[in-house]
N, C-alpha and C positions, 0 to 999 in steps of 0.2 A: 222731657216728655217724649213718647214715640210718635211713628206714626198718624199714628190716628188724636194725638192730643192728650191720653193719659200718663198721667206720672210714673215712670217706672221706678219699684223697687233701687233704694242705694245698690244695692251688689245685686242687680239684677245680670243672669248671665243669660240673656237668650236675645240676638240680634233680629228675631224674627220681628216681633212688630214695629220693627224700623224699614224692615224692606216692602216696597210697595209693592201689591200685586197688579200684576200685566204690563211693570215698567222695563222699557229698549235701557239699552247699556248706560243713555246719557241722563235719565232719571234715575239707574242705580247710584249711578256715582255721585250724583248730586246730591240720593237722600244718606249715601253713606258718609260721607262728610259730615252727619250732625247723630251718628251710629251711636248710642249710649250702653249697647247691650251686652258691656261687661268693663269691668276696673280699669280694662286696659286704656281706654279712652283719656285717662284723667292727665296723667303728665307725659302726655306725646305734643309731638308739634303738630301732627295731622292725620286725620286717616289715609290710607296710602289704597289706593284701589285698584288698580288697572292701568294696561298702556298696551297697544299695535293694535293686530289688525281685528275688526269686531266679524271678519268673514273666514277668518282663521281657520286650518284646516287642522290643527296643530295648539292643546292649549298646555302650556306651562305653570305648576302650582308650585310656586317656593312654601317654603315656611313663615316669613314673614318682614316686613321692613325691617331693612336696617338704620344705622344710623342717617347714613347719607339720605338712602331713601324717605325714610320719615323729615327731614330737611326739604330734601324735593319735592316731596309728594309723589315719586314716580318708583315704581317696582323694579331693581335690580340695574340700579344706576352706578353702585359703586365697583370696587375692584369684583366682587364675587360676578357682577351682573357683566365683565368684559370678559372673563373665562367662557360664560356660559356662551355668549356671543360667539367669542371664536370656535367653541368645541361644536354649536350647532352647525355653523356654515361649514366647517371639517365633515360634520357626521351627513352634508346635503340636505339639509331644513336654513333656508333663510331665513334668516332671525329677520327680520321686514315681515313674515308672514305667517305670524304667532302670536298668540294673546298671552300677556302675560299679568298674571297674577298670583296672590300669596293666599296661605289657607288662613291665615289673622292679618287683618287690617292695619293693627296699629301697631307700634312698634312696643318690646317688653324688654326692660334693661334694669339694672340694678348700675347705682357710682357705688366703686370702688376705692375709698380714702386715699387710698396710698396712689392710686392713678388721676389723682386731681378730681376733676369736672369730669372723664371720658366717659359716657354711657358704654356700660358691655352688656353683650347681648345675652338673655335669658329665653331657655326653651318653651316656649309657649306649656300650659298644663293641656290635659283631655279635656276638664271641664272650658277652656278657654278655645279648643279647637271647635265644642260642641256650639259654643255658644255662636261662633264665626261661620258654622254653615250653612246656614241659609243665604249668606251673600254668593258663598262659591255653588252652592246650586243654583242658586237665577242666572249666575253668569255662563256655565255651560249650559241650562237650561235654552239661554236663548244663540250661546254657539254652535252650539251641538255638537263640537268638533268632530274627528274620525279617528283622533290621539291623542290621549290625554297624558303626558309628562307628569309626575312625581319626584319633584326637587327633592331627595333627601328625605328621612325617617318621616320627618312629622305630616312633611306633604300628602306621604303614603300612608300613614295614619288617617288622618283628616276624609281620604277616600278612600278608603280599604278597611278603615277599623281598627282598634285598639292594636290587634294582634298582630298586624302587620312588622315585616323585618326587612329592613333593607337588604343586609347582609345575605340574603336566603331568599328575595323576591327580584333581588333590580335586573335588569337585563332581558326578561320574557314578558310578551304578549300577557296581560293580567285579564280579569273579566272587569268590564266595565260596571261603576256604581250606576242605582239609577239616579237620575237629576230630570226625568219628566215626566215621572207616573210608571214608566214599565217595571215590571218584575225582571227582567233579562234581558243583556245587552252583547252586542258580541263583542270578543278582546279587544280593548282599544286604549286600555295603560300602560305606560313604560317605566316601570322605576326606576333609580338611579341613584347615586349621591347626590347630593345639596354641593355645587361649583364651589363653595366655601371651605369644603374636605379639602380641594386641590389645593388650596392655598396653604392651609394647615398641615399640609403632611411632607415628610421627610424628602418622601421622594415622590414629590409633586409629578413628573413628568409620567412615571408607571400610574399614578391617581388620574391623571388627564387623560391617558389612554383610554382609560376603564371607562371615562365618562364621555369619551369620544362614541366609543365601541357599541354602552348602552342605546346613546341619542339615535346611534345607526338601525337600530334594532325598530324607533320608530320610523325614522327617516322609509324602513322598506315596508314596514306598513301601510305607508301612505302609496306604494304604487303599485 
């Protein structure tokens, strides 16, 4: 059932009447923990919502739990979430003083036979980033922040739309979506790769840079 007590559709994809309206951070996360509004829900261990600071000046959108995190319940606990840690406090953003969240709540994975039991991770669809917006609009709705971070493609999807590319967006000043009723916001997105590219690529060190250099791009935003 949703919010309000009606039965949702089996393959309902819309998280919206699960989010309560006019609820502070500690009623979003409590009503997203019982989230039904799409398949992803069914074989995770939890919904993974949110972690730092709710007066953030600075908010973070990965793509979505990982393994680790969907175990912890907390957003960017594992190796991807220590890259990002170190590259922030390189690029002058204290990771202490960030919100951090994912554009899908729950974790989406496929087992692979030949890898045992290990969950690997699958890219969230549109239809499934669609269905997960309304939680990440109440949550900047009520941070408001002054930066908003875009972990990687799908994060920048998620707020920028279908069309968005990392490869050809990350790095500059974006317009901001809206998330409180206005039509016009001024630039306050910063794209980037997903900390998880670092770990995947050859030459990890030249990838860290880049995601150094992005995060900086917010970091002077903010002064």
């Amino acid at each position: 059932m949703n919010a309000t007590g009606t039965p949702e559709p089996e393959d309902s994809y819309d998280a919206g009447p699960f989010v309560p309206a006019g609820a502070d951070l500690a009623t979003l996360r409590e009503a997203a923990a019982g989230c039904r509004g799409c398949p992803l829900h069914r074989n995770t261990t939890q919904t993974v919502f949110s972690s730092g600071d709710a007066d953030a000046r600075v908010v973070l959108v990965g793509e979505q739990p990982g393994d680790q995190e969907d175990r912890k319940g907390l957003p960017f606990v594992g190796p991807a979430g220590r890259v990002l840690m170190q590259a922030l406090d390189e690029a002058g953003i204290d990771p202490t003083e960030t919100y951090v969240t994912n554009a899908v709540k729950h974790f989406k994975f496929e087992y692979v036979p030949e890898r045992g039991k290990r969950r690997i991770h699958k890219t969230p669809n549109l239809r499934e980033l669609s269905a997960c917006k309304p939680w990440l609009t109440a949550e900047l709705r009520l941070i408001d922040p002054e930066v908003i971070v875009a972990l990687g493609a799908t994060a920048g999807k998620a707020l920028l739309g279908p069309s968005f590319r990392v490869t050809k967006q990350r790095g500059a000043l974006l317009t901001c979506p809206s998330f409180d009723g206005d039509e016009e916001r001024e630039e306050c997105v910063v794209a980037t790769i997903h900390p998880s590219a670092v770990l995947r690529a050859d030459d990890r060190e030249a990838v860290y840079r880049g995601l150094v250099s992005d995060l900086r791009v917010a970091a002077q935003a903010l002064s």
